[in-house]
C-alpha positions in Angstrom: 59.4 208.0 147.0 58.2 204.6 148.8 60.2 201.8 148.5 57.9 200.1 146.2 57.7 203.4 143.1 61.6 202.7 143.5 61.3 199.1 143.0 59.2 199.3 139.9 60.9 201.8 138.6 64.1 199.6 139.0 62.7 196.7 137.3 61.2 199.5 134.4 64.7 200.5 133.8 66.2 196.3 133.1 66.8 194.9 129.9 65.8 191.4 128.8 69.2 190.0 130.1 68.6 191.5 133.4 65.3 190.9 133.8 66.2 187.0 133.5 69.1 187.0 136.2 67.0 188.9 138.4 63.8 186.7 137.7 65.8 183.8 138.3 67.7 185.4 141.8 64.0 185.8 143.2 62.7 182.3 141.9 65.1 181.0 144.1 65.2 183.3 146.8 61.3 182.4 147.4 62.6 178.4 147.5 65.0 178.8 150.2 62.2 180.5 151.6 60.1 177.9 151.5 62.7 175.7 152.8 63.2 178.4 156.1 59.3 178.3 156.7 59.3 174.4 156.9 62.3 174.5 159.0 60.3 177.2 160.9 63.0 179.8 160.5 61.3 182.6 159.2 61.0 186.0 160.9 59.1 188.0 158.4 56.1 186.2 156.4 55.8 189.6 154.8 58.4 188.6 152.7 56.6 186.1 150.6 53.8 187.9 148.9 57.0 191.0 148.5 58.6 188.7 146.0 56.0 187.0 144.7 55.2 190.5 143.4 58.4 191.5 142.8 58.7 187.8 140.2 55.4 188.8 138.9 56.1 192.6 137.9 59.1 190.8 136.5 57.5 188.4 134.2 54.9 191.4 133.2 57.8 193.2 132.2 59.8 190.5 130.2 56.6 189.7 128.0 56.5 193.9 127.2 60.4 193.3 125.9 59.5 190.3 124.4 56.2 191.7 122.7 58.4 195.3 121.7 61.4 193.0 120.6 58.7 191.0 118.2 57.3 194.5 117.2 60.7 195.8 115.9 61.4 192.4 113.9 58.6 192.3 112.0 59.0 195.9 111.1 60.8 196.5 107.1 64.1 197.6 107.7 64.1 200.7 105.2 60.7 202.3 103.8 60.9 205.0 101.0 58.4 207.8 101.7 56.2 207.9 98.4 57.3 210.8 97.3 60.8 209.7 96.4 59.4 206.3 95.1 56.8 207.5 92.6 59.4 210.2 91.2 61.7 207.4 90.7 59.4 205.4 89.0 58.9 208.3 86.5 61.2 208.9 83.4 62.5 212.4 82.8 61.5 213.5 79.1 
C-alpha cells in the first residue's frame, strides 16, 4: 500500500471529533509553513500541496459526517411495520 491509500484510509476511519483536531493540527501546520518559506527555511515545497490535500480530504470527509449525522436526526426514532399497526387498529369480535 502507498503512503497516500494509507493516509485516506486513516482519515476514512476518524470521527467528527477527530477529524476537527486533525483539521485544525494541519491548518496550522501549513501557517508555520508559510512562515518557514518567507523566512526561506523550507527544504521540501512538496510539502505544501501534501497538506493542502490532506485539509481538503479532511473537510470532504467532515461534511459526509455532518450530512450522515443530519440523515440519522431527521429519521423517526421507532416505525411499526404495517402489519402490527393495522392489526392493532382492528377490534377482535
Amino acid at each position: 500500500m502507498s503512503k497516500l491509500s494509507d493516509r485516506r484510509r486513516e482519515i476514512r476511519g476518524m470521527g467528527i471529533p477527530e477529524a476537527q483536531d486533525e483539521l485544525q493540527r494541519l491548518r496550522r501546520h501549513l501557517f508555520d509553513l508559510r512562515l518557514q518559506k518567507e523566512r526561506g527555511e523550507v527544504k521540501n515545497n512538496r510539502q505544501f500541496p501534501q497538506i493542502k490535500a490532506d485539509i481538503a480530504r479532511l473537510m470532504y470527509h467532515l461534511g459526509e459526517l455532518n450530512n450522515e449525522a443530519q440523515v440519522q436526526a431527521a429519521r423517526p426514532l421507532a416505525v411499526e411495520p404495517a402489519g402490527e399497526a393495522e392489526a392493532a387498529e382492528e377490534p377482535e369480535a
